[in-house]
C-alpha positions as CSV (number, residue, x, y, z in Angstrom):
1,X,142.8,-46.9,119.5
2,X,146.2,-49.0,119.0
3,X,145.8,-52.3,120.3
4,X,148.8,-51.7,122.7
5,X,146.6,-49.9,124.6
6,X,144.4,-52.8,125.4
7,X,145.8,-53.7,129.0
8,X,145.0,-50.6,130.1
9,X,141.7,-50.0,128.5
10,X,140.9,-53.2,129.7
11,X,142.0,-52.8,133.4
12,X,140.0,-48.9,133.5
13,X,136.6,-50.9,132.0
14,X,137.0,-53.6,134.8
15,X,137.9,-51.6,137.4
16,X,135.0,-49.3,136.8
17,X,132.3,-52.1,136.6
18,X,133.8,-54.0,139.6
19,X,133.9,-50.8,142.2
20,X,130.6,-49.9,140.6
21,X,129.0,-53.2,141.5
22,X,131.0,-53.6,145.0
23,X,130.2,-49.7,146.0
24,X,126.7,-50.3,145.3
25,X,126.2,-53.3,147.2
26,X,128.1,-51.6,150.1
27,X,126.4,-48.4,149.8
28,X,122.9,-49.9,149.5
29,X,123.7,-52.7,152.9
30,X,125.1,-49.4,155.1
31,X,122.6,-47.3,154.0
32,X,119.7,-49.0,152.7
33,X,117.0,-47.4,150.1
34,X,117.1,-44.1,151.2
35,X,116.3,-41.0,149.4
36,X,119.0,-39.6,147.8
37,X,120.7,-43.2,147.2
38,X,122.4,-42.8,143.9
39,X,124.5,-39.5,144.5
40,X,125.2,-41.4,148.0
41,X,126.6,-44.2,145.5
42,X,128.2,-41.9,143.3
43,X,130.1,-40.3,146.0
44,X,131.2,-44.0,147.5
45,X,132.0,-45.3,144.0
46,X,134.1,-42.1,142.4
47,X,136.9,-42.6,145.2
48,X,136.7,-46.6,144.9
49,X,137.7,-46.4,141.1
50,X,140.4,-43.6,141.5
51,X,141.8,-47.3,144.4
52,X,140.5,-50.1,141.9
53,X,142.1,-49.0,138.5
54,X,145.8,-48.9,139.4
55,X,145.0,-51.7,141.6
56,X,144.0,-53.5,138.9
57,X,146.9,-52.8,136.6
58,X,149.5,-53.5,139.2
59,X,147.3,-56.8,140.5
60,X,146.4,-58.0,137.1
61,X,150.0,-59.6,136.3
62,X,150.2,-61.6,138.7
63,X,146.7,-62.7,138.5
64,X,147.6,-64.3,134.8
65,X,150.3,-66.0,136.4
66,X,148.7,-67.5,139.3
67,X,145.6,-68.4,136.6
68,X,148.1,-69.7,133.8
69,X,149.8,-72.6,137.4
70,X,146.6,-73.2,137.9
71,X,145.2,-74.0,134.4
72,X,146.6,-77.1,132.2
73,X,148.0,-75.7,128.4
74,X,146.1,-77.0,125.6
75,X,147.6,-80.1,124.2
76,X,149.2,-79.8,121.1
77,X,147.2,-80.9,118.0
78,X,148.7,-83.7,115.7
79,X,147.6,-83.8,112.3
């Protein structure tokens, strides 16, 4: 795959892990160890990611920018 692509591929991994991790801890506190739990998961996490992934590349510029204000640039090195 073309490097180029490498915003997005990295925005659809993150977005799938995050809503993953956040559906399952919501799924599992509303619902608790039930029978059945993972196609209850399933269903609440399919949705989430379909929200999270263009979230995430709209979102995700302004993050770096808010990070790179909040961050001090390296020094330059003298040699």
């Amino acid at each position: 795959m073309s490097p180029r692509f490498a915003p997005i591929l990295f925005g659809f991994v993150l977005s799938a892990l995050m809503s993953l991790v956040v559906s399952g801890i919501a799924t599992l506190r509303n619902a608790g160890p039930v029978d059945g739990f993972v196609l209850l998961w399933l269903g609440a996490w399919l949705p989430s990611w379909f929200i999270a992934f263009p979230t995430v590349l709209v979102v995700a510029p302004f993050a770096r920018r808010l990070v790179g204000r909040m961050v001090k640039a390296p020094a330059a090195q003298v040699q």
